[in-house]
C-alpha positions as CSV (number, residue, x, y, z in Angstrom):
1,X,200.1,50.0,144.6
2,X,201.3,53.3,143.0
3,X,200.0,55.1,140.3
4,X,202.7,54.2,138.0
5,X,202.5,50.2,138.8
6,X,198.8,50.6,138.0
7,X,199.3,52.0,134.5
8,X,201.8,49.4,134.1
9,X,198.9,46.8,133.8
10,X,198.0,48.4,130.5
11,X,199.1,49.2,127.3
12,X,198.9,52.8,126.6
13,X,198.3,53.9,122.9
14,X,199.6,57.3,122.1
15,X,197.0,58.7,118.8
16,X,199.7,61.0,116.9
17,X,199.4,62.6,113.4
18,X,195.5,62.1,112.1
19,X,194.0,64.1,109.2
20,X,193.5,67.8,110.5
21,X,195.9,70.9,109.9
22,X,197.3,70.5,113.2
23,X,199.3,66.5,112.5
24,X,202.7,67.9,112.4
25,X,201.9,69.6,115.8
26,X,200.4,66.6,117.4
27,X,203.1,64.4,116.1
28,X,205.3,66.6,118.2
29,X,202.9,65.8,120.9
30,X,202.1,62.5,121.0
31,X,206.2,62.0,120.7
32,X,206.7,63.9,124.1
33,X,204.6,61.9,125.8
34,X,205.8,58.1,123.9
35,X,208.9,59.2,125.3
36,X,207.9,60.2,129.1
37,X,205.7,57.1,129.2
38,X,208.5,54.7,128.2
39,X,211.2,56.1,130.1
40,X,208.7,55.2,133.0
41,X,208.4,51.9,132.1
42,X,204.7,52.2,130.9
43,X,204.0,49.5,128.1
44,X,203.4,52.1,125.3
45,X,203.0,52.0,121.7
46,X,203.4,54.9,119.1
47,X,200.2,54.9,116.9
48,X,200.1,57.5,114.0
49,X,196.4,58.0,112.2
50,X,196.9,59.4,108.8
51,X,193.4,59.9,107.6
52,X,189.6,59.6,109.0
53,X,189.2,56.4,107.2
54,X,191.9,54.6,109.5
55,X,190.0,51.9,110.7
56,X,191.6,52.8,114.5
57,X,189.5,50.2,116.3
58,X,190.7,47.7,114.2
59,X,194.6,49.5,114.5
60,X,193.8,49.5,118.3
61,X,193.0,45.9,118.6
62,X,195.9,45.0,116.8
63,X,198.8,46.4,119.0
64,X,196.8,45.5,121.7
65,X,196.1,49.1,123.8
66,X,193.8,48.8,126.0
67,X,194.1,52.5,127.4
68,X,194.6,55.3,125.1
69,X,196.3,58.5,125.7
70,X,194.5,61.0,122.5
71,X,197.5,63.5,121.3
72,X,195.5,64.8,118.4
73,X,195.0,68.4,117.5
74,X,192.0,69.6,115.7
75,X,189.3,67.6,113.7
76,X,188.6,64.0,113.7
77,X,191.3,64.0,117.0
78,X,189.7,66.7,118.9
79,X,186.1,67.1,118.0
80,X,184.7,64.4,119.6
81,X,184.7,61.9,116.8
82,X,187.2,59.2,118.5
83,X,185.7,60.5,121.7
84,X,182.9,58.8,120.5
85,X,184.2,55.6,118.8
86,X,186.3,54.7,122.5
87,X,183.5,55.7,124.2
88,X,181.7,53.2,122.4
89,X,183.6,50.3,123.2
90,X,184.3,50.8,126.7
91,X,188.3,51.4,125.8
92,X,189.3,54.4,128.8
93,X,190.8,57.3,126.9
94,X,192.1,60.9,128.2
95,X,190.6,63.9,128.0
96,X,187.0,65.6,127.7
97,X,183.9,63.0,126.2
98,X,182.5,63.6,122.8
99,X,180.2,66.4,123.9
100,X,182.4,68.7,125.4
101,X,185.0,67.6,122.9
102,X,182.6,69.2,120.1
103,X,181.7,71.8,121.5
104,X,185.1,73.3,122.4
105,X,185.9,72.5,119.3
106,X,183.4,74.7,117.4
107,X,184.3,78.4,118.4
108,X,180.7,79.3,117.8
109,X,178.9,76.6,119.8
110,X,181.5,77.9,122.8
111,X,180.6,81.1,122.5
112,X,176.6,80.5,122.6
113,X,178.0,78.0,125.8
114,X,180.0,80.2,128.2
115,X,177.6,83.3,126.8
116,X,174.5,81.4,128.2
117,X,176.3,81.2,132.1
118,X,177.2,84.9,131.9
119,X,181.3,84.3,130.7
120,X,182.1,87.2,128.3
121,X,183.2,86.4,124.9
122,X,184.2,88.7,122.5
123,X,180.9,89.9,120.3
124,X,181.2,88.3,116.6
125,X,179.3,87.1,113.5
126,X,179.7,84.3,110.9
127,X,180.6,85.0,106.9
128,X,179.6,82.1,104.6
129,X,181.4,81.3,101.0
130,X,179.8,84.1,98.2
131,X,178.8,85.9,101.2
132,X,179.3,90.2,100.8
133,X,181.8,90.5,103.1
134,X,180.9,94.2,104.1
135,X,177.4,93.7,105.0
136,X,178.4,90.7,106.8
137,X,180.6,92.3,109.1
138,X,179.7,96.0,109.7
139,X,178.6,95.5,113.5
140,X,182.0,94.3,113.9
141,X,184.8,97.3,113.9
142,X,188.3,97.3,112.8
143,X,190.5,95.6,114.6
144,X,189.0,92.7,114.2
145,X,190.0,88.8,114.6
146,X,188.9,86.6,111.5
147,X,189.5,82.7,112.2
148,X,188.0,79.5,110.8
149,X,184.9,78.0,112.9
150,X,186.8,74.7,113.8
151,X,190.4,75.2,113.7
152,X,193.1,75.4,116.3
153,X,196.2,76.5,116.7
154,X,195.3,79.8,115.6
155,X,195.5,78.1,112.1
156,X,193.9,80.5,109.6
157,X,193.5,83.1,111.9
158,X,194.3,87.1,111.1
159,X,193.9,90.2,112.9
160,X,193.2,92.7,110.6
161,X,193.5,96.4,111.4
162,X,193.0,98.1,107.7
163,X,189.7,97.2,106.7
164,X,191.1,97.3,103.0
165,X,192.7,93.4,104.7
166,X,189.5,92.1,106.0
167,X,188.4,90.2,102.4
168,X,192.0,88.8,101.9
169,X,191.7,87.5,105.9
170,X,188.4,86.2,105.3
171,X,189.9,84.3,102.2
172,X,192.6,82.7,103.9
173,X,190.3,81.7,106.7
174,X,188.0,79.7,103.9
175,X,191.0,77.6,102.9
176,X,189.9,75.6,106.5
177,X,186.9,75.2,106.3
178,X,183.4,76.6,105.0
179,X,182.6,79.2,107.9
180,X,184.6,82.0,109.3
181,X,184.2,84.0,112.7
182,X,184.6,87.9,112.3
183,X,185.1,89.0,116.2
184,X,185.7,91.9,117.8
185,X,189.5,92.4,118.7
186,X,190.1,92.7,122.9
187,X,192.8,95.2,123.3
188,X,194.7,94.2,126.4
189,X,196.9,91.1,127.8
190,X,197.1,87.9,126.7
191,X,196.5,85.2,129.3
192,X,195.7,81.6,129.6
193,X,194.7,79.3,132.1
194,X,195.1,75.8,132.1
195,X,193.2,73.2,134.3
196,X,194.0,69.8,135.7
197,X,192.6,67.4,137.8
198,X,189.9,69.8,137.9
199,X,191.6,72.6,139.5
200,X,193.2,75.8,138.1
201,X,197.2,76.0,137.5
202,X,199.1,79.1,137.7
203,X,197.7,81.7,134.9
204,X,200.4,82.3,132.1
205,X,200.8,85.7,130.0
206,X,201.9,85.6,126.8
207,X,203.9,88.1,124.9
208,X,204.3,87.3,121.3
209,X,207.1,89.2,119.6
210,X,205.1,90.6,117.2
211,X,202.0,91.5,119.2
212,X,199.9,88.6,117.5
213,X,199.6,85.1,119.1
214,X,199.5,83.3,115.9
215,X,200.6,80.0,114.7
216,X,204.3,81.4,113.9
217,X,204.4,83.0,117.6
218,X,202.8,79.6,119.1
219,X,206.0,77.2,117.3
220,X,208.0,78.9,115.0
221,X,209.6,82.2,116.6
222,X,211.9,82.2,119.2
223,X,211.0,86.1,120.3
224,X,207.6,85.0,122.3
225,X,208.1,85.4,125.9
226,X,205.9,83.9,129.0
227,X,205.1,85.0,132.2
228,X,204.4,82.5,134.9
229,X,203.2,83.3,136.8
230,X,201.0,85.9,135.5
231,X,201.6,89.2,137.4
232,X,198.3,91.1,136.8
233,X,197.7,91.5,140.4
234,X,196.0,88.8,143.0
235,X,192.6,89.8,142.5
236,X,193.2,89.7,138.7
237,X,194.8,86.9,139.2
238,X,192.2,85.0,141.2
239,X,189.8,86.3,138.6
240,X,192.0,84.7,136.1
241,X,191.9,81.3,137.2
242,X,188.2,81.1,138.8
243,X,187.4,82.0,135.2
244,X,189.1,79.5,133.4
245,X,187.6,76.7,136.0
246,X,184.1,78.2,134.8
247,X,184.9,77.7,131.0
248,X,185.7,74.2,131.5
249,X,183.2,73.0,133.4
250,X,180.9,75.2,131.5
251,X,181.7,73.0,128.5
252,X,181.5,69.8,130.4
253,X,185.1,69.1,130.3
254,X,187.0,66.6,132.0
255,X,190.3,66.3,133.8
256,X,192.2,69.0,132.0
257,X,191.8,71.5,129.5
258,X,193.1,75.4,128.3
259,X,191.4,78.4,128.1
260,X,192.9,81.7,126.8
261,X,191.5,84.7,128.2
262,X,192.2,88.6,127.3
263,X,191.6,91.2,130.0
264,X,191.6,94.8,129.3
265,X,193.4,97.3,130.9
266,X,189.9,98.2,133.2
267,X,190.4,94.8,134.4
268,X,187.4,92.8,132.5
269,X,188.3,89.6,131.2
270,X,186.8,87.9,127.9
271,X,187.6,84.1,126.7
272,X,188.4,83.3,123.7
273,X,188.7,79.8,123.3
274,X,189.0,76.6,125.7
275,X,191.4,73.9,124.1
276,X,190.7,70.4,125.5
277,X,193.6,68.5,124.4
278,X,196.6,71.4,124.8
279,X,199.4,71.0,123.0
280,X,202.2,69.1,124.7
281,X,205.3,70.6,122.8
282,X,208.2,71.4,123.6
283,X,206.5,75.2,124.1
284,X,203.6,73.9,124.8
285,X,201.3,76.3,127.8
286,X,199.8,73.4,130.1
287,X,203.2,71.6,130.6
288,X,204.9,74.8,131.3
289,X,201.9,76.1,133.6
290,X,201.9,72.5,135.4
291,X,205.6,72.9,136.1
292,X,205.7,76.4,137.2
293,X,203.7,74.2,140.3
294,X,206.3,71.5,140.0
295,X,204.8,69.0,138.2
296,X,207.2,67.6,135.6
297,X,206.5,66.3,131.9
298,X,206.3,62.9,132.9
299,X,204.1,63.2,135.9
300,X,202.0,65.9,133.8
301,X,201.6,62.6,131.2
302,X,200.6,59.9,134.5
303,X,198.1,62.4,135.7
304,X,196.6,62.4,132.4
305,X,196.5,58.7,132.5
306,X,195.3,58.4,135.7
307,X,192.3,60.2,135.2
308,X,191.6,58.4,132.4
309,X,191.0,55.9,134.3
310,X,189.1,58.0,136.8
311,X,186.4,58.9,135.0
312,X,185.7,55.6,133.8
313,X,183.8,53.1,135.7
314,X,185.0,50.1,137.6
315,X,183.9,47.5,135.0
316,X,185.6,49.7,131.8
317,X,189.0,49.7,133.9
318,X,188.7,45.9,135.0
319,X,187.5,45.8,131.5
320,X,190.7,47.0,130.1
321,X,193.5,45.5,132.3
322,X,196.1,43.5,130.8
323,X,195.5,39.5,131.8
């Protein structure tokens, strides 16, 4: 039996929308991959969360999923919460487990994580509400990179090069959330690695138009350019993509995953953040690294599945089977 006749014995549910500042992005994701799963014949059905008190259990038993593909971005979606609610009913879903879900989630808790196994991260500190900003930060030089603890999508985030900037960046960072990151800025080339099936795909550099990859770079300009692949060299290269295999297994992650990486011009890389449920856009990195190996949107989506299966035991997946 192939792959594709064995999802077929399920009924996927795609998660779209939910309550973080990511929805609109993830409704853009989680309709990429409604529409590769049904024009594969996979039994699938759209399922939009609109706040944290959806009662998705409930929602889930309702349309009758029984394998569920998670396209949410950012909290409640991504940080291990309905990680943790499948997990506990035995209902097979893709992606990382509530751990490693939390913890990529949380830039801080990453850093302490990939610091601890000898990964370089950029050297930062945390500013608090009513906080003085100055004394806060003056181990960290301008240019800096401030960003909220537990957002994505570079949501909130700023790169401020005149310190005169650094309150008003720390300010816009507080409208997500209650704790900002201060970092050091990496001068140097913007890279990202994605993984699947446990193995590196080919390592994709970015060029944003205006020399920040921020949310308006990411999916809103049309002047951001890729490479892929990357052409830093093969030893950079290798370095590259051995490095963003270490970040995700470093944070326990399953199956697939992003990390973006910068490496300086004296060749020494630094991650910045590991994403475990990429975007799957239209511009999206993973989907675009997978098919630079040529693996298509809608096999990308089966793989997914597949593993979701994978990683769960026999009596979860007989558990789960369509009668």
């Amino acid at each position: 039996m192939s792959g594709i006749d064995i999802l077929k014995r399920f009924r996927v549910g795609v998660l779209a929308g939910g309550p973080s500042s990511e929805r609109e992005i993830s409704l853009k994701s989680a309709g990429a991959v409604f529409n590769a799963l049904t024009g594969l014949g996979i039994d699938t059905v759209l399922m939009r969360i609109d706040d944290e008190k959806s009662d998705l259990l409930t929602e889930i038993r309702l349309k009758g999923a029984n394998l569920i593909f998670i396209a949410l971005h950012g909290r409640f979606g991504e940080d291990g919460t309905v990680q943790e609610l499948l997990s506990g009913e035995g209902i097979p879903y893709t992606g990382s487990g509530p751990e490693a879900s939390r913890t990529a989630l949380d830039k801080l808790a990453t850093k302490r994580k990939l610091a601890a196994v000898g990964i370089s991260v950029p050297a930062s500190t945390s500013v608090f509400p009513g906080e003085d900003i100055v004394s806060r930060v003056r181990e960290i030089r301008v240019p800096c990179v401030v960003k909220p603890r537990y957002e994505g999508s570079s949501i909130g985030l700023s790169v401020v090069t005149d310190p005169e900037r650094l309150a008003g960046a720390v300010e816009t960072a507080f409208k997500y959330g209650e704790e900002v990151i201060v970092e050091n800025f990496i001068p140097g080339r913007e890279l990202t690695v994605g993984v699947l099936d446990e193995r590196a795909l080919p390592v994709i550099e970015i060029l944003a138009a205006e020399g920040v990859y921020d949310y308006t770079s990411k999916y809103i300009s049309s002047g951001t350019k890729y490479n892929v692949p990357a052409e830093i060299g093969k030893e950079n290269y290798v370095k590259a993509q051995a490095l963003g295999l270490a970040a995700h297994n470093a944070l326990g992650c399953k199956s697939f995953s992003r990390t973006d990486l910068r490496m300086t011009s004296g060749g020494e890389f630094y991650v910045l953040e590991v994403n475990t449920i990429p975007g799957l856009t239209e511009k999206s990195l993973l989907p675009m690294a997978a098919a630079s190996e040529g693996v298509d949107f809608r096999e990308l989506c089966v793989n997914m599945l597949q593993s979701a299966l994978k990683y769960d035991d026999v009596k979860v997946r007989n558990r789960g089977e369509k009668k």
